[in-house]
C-alpha positions as CSV (number, residue, x, y, z in Angstrom):
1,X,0.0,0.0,0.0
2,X,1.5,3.4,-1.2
3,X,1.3,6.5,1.6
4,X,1.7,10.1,0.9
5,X,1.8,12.7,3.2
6,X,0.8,16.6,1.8
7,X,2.6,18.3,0.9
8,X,4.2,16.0,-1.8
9,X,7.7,17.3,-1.8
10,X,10.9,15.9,-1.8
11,X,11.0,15.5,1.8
12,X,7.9,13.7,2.8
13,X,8.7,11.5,0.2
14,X,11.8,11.2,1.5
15,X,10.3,10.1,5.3
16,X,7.7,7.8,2.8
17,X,10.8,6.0,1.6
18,X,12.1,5.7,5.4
19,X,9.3,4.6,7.0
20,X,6.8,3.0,4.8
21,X,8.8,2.2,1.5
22,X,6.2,1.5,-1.5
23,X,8.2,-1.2,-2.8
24,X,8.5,-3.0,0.6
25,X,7.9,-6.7,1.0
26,X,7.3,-8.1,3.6
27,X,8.9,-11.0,4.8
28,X,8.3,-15.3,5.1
29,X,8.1,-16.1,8.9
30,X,10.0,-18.8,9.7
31,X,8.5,-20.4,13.0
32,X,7.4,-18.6,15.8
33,X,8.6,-15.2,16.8
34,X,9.8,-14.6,20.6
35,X,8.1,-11.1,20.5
36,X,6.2,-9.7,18.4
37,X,5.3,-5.6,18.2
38,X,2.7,-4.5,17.1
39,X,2.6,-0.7,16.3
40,X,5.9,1.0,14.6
41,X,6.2,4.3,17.0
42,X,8.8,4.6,20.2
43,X,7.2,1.5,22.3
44,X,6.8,-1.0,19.4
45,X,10.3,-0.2,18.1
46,X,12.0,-0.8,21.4
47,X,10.5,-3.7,22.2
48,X,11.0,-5.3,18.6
49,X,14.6,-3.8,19.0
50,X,15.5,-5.0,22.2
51,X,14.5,-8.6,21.9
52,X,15.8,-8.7,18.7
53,X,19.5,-7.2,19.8
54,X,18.6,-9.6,23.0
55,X,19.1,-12.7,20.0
56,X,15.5,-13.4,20.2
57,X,13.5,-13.7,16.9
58,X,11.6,-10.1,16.9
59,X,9.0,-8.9,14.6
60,X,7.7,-5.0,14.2
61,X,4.2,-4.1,12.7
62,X,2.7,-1.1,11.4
63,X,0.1,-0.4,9.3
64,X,1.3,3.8,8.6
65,X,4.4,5.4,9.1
66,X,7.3,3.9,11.3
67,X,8.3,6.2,14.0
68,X,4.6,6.8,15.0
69,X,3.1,10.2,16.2
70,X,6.6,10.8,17.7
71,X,8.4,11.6,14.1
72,X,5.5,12.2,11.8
73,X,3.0,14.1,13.9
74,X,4.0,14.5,17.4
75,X,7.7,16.0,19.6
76,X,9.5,16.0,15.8
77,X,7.9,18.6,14.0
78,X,6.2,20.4,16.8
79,X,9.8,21.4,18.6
80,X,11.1,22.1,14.8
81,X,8.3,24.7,14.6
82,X,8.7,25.7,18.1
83,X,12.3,26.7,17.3
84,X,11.7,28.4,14.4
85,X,8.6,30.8,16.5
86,X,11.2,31.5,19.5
87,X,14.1,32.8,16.9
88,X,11.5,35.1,15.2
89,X,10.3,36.3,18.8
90,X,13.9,36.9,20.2
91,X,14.5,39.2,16.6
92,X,11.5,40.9,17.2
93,X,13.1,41.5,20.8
94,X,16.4,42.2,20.1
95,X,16.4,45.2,21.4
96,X,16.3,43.8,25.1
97,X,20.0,42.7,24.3
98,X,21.5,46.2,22.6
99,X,20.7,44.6,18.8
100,X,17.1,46.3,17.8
101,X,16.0,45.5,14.4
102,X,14.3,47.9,12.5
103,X,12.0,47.0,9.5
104,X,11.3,43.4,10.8
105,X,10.9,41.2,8.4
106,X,7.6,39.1,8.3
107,X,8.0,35.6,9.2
108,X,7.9,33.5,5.9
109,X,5.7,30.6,7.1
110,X,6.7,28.2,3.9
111,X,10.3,28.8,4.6
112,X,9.8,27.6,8.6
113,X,7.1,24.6,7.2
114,X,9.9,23.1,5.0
115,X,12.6,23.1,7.2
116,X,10.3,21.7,9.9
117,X,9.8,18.5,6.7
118,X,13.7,18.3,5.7
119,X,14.6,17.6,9.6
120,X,11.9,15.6,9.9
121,X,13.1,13.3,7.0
122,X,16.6,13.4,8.0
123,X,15.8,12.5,11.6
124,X,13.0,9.7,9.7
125,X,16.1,7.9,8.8
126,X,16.2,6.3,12.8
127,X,13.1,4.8,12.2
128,X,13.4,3.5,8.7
129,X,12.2,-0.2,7.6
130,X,15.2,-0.9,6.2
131,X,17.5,0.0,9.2
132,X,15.5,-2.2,11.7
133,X,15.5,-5.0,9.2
134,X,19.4,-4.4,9.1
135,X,19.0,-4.6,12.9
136,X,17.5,-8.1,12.7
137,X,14.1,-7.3,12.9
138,X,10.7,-8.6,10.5
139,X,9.4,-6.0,9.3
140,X,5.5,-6.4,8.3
141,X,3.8,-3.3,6.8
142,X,0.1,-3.7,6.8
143,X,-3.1,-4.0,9.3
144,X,-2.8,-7.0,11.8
145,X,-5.3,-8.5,13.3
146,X,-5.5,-11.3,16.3
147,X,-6.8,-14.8,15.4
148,X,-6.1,-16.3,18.5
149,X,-4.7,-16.1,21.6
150,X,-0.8,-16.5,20.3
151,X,-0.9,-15.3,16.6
152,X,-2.3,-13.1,14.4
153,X,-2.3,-12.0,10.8
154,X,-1.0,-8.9,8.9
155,X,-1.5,-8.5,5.3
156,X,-2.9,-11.9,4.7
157,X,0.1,-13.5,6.5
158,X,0.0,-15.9,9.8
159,X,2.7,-15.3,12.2
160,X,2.7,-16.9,15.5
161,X,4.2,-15.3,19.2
162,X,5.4,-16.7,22.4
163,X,5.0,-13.1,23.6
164,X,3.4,-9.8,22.0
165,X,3.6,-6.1,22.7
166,X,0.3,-4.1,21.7
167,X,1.6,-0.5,20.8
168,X,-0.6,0.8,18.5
169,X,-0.8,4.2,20.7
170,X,-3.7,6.8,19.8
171,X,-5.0,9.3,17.9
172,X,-6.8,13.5,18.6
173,X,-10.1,12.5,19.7
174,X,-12.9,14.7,18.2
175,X,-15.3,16.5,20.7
176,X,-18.5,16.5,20.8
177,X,-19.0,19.9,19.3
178,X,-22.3,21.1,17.3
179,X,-21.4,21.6,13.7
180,X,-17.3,20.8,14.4
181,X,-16.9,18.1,11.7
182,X,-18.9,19.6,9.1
183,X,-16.6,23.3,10.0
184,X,-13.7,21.4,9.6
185,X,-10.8,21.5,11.9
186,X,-6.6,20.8,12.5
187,X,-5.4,18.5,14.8
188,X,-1.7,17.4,15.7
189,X,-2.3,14.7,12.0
190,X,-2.6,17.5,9.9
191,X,-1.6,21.4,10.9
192,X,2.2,19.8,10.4
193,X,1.1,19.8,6.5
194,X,0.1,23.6,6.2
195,X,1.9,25.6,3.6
196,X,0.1,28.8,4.6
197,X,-0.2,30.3,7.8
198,X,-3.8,31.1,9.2
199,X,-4.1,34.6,10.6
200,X,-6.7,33.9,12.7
201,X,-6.3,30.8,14.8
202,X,-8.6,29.4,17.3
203,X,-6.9,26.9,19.7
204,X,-9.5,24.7,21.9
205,X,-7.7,23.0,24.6
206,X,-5.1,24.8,27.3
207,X,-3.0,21.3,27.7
208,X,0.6,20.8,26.4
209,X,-0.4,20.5,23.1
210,X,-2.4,23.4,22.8
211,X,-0.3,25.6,24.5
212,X,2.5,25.0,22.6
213,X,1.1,26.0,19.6
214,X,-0.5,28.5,20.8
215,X,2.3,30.0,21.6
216,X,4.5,29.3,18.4
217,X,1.8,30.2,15.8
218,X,1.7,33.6,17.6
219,X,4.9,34.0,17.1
220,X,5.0,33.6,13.7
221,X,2.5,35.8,13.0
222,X,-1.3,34.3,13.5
223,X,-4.0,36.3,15.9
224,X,-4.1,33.5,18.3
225,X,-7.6,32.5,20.4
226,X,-6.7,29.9,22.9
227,X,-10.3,28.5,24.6
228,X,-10.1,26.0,27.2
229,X,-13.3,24.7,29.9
230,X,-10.8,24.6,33.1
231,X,-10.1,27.5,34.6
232,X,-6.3,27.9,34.2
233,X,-4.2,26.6,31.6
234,X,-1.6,23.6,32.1
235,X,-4.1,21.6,34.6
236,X,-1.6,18.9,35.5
237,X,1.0,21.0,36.2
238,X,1.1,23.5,39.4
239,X,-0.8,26.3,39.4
240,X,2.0,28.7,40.0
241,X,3.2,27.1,36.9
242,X,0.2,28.0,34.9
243,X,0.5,31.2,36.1
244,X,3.6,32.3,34.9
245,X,3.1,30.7,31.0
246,X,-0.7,32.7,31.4
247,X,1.0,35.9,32.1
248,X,3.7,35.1,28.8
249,X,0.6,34.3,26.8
250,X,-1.0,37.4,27.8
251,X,2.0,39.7,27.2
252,X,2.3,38.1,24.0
253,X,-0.6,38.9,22.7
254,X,-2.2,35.5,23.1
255,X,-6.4,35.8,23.7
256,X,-7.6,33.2,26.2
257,X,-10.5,32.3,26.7
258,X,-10.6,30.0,30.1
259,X,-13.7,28.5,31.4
260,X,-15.5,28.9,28.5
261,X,-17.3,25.8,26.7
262,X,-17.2,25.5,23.4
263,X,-20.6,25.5,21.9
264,X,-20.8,25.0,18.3
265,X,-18.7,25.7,15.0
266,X,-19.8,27.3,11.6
267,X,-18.1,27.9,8.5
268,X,-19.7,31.3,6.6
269,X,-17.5,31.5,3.3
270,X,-13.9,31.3,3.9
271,X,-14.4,31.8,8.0
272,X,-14.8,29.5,10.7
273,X,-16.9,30.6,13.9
274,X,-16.8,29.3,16.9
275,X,-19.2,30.1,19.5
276,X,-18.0,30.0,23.2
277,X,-19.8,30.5,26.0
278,X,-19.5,31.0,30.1
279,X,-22.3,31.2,32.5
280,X,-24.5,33.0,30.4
281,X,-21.5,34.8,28.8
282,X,-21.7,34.3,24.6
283,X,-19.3,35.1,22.4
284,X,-18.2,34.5,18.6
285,X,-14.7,34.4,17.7
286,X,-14.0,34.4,14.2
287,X,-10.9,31.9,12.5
288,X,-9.6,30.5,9.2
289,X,-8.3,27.7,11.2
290,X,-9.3,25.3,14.6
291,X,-7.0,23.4,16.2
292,X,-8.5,21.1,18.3
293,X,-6.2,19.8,21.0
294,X,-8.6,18.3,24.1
295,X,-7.7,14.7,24.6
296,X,-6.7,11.5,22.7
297,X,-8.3,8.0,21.8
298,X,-6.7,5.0,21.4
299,X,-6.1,3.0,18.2
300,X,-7.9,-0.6,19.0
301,X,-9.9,-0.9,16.0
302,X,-9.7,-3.9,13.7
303,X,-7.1,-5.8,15.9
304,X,-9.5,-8.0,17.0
305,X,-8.4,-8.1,20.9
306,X,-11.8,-10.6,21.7
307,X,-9.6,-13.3,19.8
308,X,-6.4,-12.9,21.7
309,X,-8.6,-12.9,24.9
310,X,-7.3,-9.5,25.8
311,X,-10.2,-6.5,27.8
312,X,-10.2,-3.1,27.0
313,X,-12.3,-0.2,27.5
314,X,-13.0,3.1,26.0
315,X,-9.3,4.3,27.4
316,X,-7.5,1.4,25.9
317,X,-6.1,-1.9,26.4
318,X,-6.4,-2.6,30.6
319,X,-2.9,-3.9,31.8
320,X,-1.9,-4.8,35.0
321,X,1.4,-3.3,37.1
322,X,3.6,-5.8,34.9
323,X,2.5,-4.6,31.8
324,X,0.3,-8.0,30.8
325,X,-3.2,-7.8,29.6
326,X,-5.6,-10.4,30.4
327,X,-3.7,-12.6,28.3
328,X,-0.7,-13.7,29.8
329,X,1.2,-14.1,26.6
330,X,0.4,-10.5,25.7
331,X,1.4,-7.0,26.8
332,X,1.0,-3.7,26.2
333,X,2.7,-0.5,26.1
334,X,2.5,3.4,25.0
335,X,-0.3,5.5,24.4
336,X,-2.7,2.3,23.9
337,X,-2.9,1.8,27.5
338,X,-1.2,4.6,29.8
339,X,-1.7,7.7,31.7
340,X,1.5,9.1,30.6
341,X,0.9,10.0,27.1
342,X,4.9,10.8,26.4
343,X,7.7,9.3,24.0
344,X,9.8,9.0,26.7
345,X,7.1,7.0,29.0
346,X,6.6,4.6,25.7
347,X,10.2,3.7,25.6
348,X,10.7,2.9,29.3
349,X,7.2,1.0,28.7
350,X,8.6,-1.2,26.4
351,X,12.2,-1.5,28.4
352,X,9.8,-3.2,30.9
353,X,7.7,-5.3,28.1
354,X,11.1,-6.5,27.4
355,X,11.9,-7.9,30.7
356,X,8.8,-9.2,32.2
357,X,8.0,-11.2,28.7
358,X,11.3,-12.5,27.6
359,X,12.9,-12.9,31.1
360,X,9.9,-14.0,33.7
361,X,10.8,-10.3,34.9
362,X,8.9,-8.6,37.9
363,X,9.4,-4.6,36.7
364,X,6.8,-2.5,38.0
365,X,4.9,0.7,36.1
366,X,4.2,2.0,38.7
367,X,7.9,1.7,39.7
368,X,8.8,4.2,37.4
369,X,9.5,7.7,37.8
370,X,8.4,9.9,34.9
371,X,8.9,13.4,34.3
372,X,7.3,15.5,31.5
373,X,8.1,19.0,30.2
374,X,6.0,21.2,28.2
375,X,7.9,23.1,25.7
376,X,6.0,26.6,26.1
377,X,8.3,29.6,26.7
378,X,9.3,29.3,29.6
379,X,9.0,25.3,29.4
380,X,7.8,24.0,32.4
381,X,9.0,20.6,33.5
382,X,7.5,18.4,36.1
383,X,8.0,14.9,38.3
384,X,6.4,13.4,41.1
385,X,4.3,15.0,42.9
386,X,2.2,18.4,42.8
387,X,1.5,20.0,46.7
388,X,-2.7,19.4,45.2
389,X,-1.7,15.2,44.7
390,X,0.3,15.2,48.1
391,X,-2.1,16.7,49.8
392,X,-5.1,14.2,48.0
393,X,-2.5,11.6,49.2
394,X,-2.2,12.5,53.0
395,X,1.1,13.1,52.3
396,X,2.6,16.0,54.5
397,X,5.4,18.0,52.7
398,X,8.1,20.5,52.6
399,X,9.0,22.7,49.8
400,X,11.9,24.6,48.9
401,X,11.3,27.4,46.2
402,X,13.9,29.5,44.1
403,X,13.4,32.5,41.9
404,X,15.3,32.5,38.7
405,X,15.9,36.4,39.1
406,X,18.4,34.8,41.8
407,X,20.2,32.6,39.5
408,X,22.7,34.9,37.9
409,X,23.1,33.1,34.5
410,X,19.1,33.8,34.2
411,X,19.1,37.0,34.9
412,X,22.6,37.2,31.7
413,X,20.3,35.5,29.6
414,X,17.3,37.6,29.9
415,X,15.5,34.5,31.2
416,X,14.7,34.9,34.5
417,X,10.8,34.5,34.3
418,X,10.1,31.3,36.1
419,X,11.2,29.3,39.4
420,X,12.2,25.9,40.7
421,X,10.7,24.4,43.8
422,X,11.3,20.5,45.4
423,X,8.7,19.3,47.9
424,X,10.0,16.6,50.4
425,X,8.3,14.4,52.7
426,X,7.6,16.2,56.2
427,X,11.2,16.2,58.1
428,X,13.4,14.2,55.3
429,X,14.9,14.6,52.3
430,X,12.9,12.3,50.3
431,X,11.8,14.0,47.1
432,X,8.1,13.3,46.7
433,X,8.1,16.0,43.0
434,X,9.5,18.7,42.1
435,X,8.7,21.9,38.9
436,X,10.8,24.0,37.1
437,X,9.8,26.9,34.8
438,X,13.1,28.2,32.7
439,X,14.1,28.4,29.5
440,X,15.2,25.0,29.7
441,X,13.2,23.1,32.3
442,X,12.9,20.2,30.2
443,X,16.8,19.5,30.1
444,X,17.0,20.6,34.0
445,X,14.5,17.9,35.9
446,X,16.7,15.2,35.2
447,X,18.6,15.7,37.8
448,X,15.8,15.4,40.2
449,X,14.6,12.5,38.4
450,X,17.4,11.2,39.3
451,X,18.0,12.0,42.5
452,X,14.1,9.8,42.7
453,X,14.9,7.3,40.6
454,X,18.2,5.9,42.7
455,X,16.2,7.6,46.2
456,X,18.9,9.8,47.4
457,X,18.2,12.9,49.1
458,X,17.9,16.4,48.6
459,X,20.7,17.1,50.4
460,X,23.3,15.0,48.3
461,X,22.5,17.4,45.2
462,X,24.0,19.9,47.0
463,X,27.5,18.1,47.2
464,X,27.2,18.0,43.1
465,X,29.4,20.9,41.6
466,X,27.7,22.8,38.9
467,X,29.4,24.9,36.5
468,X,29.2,28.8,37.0
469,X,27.0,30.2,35.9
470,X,24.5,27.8,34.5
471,X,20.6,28.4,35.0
472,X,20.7,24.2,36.8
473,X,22.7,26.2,39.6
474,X,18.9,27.3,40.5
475,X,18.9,23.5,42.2
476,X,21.9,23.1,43.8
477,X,20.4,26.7,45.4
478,X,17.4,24.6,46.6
479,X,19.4,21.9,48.2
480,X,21.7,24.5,49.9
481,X,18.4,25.9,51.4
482,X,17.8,22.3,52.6
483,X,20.8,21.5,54.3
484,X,20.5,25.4,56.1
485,X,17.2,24.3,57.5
486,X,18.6,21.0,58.7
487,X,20.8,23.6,60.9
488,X,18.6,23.3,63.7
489,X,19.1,25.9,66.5
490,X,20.3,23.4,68.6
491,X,22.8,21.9,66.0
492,X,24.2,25.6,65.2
493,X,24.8,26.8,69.0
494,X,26.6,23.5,69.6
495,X,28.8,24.5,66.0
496,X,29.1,28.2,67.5
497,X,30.6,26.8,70.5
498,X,32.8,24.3,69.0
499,X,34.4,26.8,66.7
500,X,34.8,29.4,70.0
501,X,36.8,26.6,71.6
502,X,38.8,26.2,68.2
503,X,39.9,30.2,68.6
């Protein structure tokens, strides 16, 4: 089956020819395969990689594009665009740094769209067909379908499993909006295809997905609506959080819209309208483009789960803390059946498919510590615990809070919008979560991820040396506030008096 993705130049062809070559053909199976994965994006290719490299006989399935919503529609192009919006904002801004630019040039939204698609295709090359099968992997492309409990079929062809990995992840759900279908509307599938940039943009949804492109299509040069039911953008992240990207939107120009409900779409001639409303409050904002970005669904139909004896439910396939379905040959990972909708939770997913079905191993999910970072600007980058879930949990905590106006790289860069804050448990260092907002959040919560992942304290970050000056500095600032409150009157009379003896 030949795929195309618009617009039809030489570099979605290019990602075609990596991911879902035309000429492909699929291979004989020869006996049963220790794993096979079904679903080609970041959990299906690790586990089909790892049990492969492991010497196992490893088989990869995808009916689309390899690389899944990760390369083709999902952190790949998004962060290429996002790039592109935050250089056109700092030239509009250069003034802040002794360079003003006079005469700023528009932004030329083809130029940004097609070097979003030529990284895209070069970076397409890590999830090409032919480099897995180079990797000793079968490589099926084509729908697959269960036909019992320990095989299945893809593309008319019976292969049979000792284990299997469902990763078939998920797709924008569509909301139940009056009139939205018939409007027509962009999700994340297809506003990475535009060649011409809307001026008037209405984004429903104040998530990660919506903010971010919120943000980055006002900065190159649409009159962006953002409408979202809760109350404050970023609802899974701390509200301080949301406060400070709410206060960036709303210098940059950004409209929101929050707590309003979305009532209906209509298209009059080359316009979209899209009536909002709030208790009682009705308004009409006017767009040549919706992007809806409120929640996904997952991608269960026509594999046929009732043959392979495997539940699922409106939210995906149910798994249990090891990763298995209700059939013990068969697990799952990714978007298909987690909370954590991330590339990065998909790949330690299948790490843990890997062990538990090739190696009888015991891994956990719920084990796992898992960060996530929107890429807004400031990002804002989260683990663990929020003071809201702690307190939901009974769980009593401390927290130790840094500006970035105190972190003297910040304050070089221009970047010092934002904080860092660690809550412990009550009366220990045990990290139970921790936030950043910065410029580079993302990159800076892995050290506390760490610090959670091995269980060390708070206090131990502090014997870390970070260079000078570097906006991370802004933690080993919180863990030096940590150890000072661990000087305990008591403690710092008996130091006073040691050090008077010492004279």
């Amino acid at each position: 089956m030949s795929l195309s993705i618009a617009p039809a130049d030489e570099y979605n062809q290019a990602l075609v020819e990596h991911t879902h070559p035309p000429e492909w053909e699929n291979p004989k199976p020869a006996g049963k395969y220790n794993l096979i994965a079904i679903g080609g994006g970041s959990a299906g290719i690790i586990s089909a990689l790892g049990a492969a490299g492991l010497g196992g006989r490893a088989a990869l399935i995808e009916r689309h594009l390899l690389g899944g919503d990760c390369l083709n529609y999902g952190c790949v192009p998004s962060k290429a665009l996002i790039r592109a919006a935050r250089a056109a904002y700092q030239i509009r801004h250069g003034d802040r740094f002794g360079c003003p630019v006079e005469n700023v040039p528009e932004v030329d939204f083809a130029a940004v769209m097609e070097r979003m698609r030529r990284l895209r295709s070069r970076i397409s090359q890590h999830d090409a067909a032919q480099r897995f099968k180079a990797m000793g992997v079968d490589v099926y492309l084509g729908d697959a379908r269960f036909t019992s409990p320990s095989s299945l079929e893809v593309a008319g062809t019976q292969l049979e499993f000792r284990r299997a990995v469902i990763a078939t992840g998920g797709r924008a759900a569509e909301p139940p909006i009056k009139g939205l279908k018939e409007t027509g509307y962009l999700t994340n599938e297809t506003v990475f295809s535009l060649t011409e940039l809307p001026h008037r943009l209405v984004v429903i949804g104040g998530g990660s997905i919506g903010c971010e492109m919120a943000q980055t299509f006002r900065r190159l040069g649409s009159t962006v609506h953002l409408v979202d039911v809760a109350p404050r953008l970023l609802p899974r992240d701390e509200a301080a959080a949301a406060n400070v990207v709410q206060g960036q939107f709303e210098q940059e120009g950004i409209h929101l819209y929050l707590g309003f409900e979305v009532q209906a779409t209509e298209k009059t001639g080359h316009s979209k309208s899209v009536i909002i409303e709030r208790k009682g409050e009705r308004q009409k904002l006017i767009a040549d483009e919706i992007l809806v970005a409120v929640g996904r669904r997952p991608n269960l139909e026509g594999l046929d789960l009732e043959a392979a004896n495997v539940k699922y439910h409106k939210r995906g396939v149910e798994i249990n803390d090891r990763l298995q379905t209700s059939n013990p040959r068969i697990f799952a990972a990714g978007d298909i059946c987690a909370s954590y909708q991330f590339t990065h939770a998909a790949d330690a997913m299948a790490r843990l498919c890997i062990q538990n079905a090739l190696f009888f191993g015991r891994k956990k999910l719920s084990q796992l510590v898992m960060p996530w970072c929107t890429y807004t600007d400031p990002e804002v980058a989260h683990v663990g615990l929020t003071p809201e879930a702690a307190e939901a949990r009974g769980i009593a905590i401390d927290s130790y809070h840094v500006e970035l106006k105190e972190v003297d790289r910040a304050v070089l860069d221009g970047e010092d919008q934002g904080f860092a804050v660690v809550h412990t448990r009550k009366g220990s260092g045990k990290i139970a979560g921790a936030t950043i907002v910065s410029a580079h959040a993302g990159e800076s919560i892995s050290e506390i991820t760490l610090l959670m992942t091995k269980k060390l304290s708070l206090g131990s970050l502090a014997d870390v040396i970070h260079c000078y000056p570097t906006q991370a500095e802004v933690l080993k600032r919180i863990a030096d506030n940590y150890n000072r409150k661990r000087l305990t009157p008591n403690i710092a009379q008996l130091f006073k008096k040691w050090l008077e003896w010492q004279r």
